[in-house]
Structures are given as structure tokens and as C-alpha cells.
N, C-alpha and C positions, 0 to 999 in steps of 0.2 A: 504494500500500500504506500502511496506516496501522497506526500503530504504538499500541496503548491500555496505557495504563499505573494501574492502580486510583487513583496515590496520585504522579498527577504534578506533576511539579517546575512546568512551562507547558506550555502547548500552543501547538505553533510549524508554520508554513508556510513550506515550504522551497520556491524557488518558483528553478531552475536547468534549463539543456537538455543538462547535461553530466550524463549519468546515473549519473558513475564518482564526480562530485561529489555530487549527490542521494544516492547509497548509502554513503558515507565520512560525509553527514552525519547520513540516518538511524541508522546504527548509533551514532556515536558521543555522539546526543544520545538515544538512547533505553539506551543502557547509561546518562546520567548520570538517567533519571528522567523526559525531558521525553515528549509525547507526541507526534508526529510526522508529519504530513500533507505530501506531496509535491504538486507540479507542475514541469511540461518545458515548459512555454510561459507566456507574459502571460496569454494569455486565460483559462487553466485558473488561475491562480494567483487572479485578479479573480473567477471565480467561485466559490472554494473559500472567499474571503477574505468573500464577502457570504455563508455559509452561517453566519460566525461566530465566537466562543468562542476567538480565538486573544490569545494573549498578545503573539507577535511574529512579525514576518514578515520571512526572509532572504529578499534578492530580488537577482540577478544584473543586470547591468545589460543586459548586449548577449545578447538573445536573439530568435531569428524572430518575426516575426508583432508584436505590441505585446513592445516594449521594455522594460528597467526603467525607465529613464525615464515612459515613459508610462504603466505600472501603479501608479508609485508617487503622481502625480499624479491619477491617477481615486483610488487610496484617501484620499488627501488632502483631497480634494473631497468625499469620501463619510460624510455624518454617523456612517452603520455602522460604517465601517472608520477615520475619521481620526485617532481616540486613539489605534491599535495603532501599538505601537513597529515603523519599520519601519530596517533592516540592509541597505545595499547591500557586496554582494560581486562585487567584479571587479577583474577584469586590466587594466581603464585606470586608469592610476594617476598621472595630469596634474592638477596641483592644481587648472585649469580644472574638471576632472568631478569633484573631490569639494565643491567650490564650490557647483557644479551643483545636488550630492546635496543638501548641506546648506541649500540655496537651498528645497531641495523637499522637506523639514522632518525629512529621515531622522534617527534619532537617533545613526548611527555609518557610517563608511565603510572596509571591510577589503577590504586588497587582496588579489587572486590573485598566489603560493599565500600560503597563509593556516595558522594555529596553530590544528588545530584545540582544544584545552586552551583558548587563548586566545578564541577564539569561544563556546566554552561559560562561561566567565568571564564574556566582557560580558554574553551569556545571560539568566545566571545575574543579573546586576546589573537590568538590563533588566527581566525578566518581577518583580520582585520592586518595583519603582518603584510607587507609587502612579497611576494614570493622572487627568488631571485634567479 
């Protein structure tokens, strides 16, 4: 489901297999303005992410099928997608995997559970950065 907003704040890819997560994020990031594109797997998140036009991309770490890890690595690699700020969100929270994260050029690592106020903050910092 996607959220259009005439007069949005960014456009974000919410990309988690926890659907109670996906829905707590769309609502609370399309009440602040942003406009909102889901996915429940890697693979669907990597292809939503080469269609375009997003400003930033939440991505779960541990999910079936390609990983965040490995999605955030193909968008890194990917001339289309490499500027997009990306947001890992998860439940491992061993300074090895935010190492990892940052290893693998993400611009933030929040852990589960998480503020959402606080996530629309970085957000909010985030989609408003100049991209270089």
C-alpha cells in the first residue's frame, strides 16, 4: 500500500517482515507528511528501490530470503540507488552489527524497539541533507 501525499515531507521505503512494524511505520510517517512505500522481504525492497525517487530507505536487518545485510550492499553497489540514505532497524544490537552496518555505508543504526518520534526526527534530518 502506498501512501501519496501532494506536498510531501520524502519519500521513504520501508522495507521490514514484521507487518505490525510496516503498519506503526506507515501511519506514523504519513501522519508527519512523508510518503510511504512498503516491503516484507529483501527482494521486494531491491526492487521497489530500483523503481526510484526515494529519499531514504528503513531496512530491517534479519529478514527471509536476502537479508538486510545483503540488500543494503546491492544498493551500495548500485549507481541508482547508492546516494539514498539508507536506516538499518533491528533487534541485534552487538556493536559487532552496527560496525557491520556502518562498514556498509548506512547513514544510522536504531535499534528494536525503537522511538518512533525519534525515527521520524532522524527522518526528518536525513531526507533534508543535501545528497552528494
Amino acid at each position: 500500500m502506498t501512501a501519496l501525499v501532494a506536498d510531501a515531507v520524502g519519500r521513504i521505503l520501508v522495507a521490514d517482515d514484521d507487518p505490525v512494524i510496516l503498519r506503526l511505520l506507515e501511519v506514523n510517517f504519513t501522519l508527519e507528511g512523508f510518503e510511504v512505500e512498503l516491503a516484507g522481504r529483501g527482494e521486494e525492497a531491491l526492487d521497489k528501490a530500483q523503481e526510484g525517487g526515494f529519499d531514504l530507505i528503513l531496512l530491517d536487518v534479519m529478514m527471509p530470503g536476502l537479508d538486510g545485510w545483503q540488500v543494503c550492499e546491492r544498493l551500495k553497489a548500485d549507481p541508482l540507488t547508492a546516494d539514498i540514505p539508507v536506516v538499518f532497524l533491528s533487534a541485534r544490537t552487538q556493536e559487532q552489527d552496527r560496525a557491520r552496518g556502518f562498514g556498509l555505508g548506512v547513514a544510522a543504526y536504531v535499534t528494536k524497539p525503537f522511538d518512533p518520534d525519534e525515527l521520524i526526527e532522524l527522518a526528518r534530518k536525513l531526507v533534508s541533507q543535501p545528497t552528494s
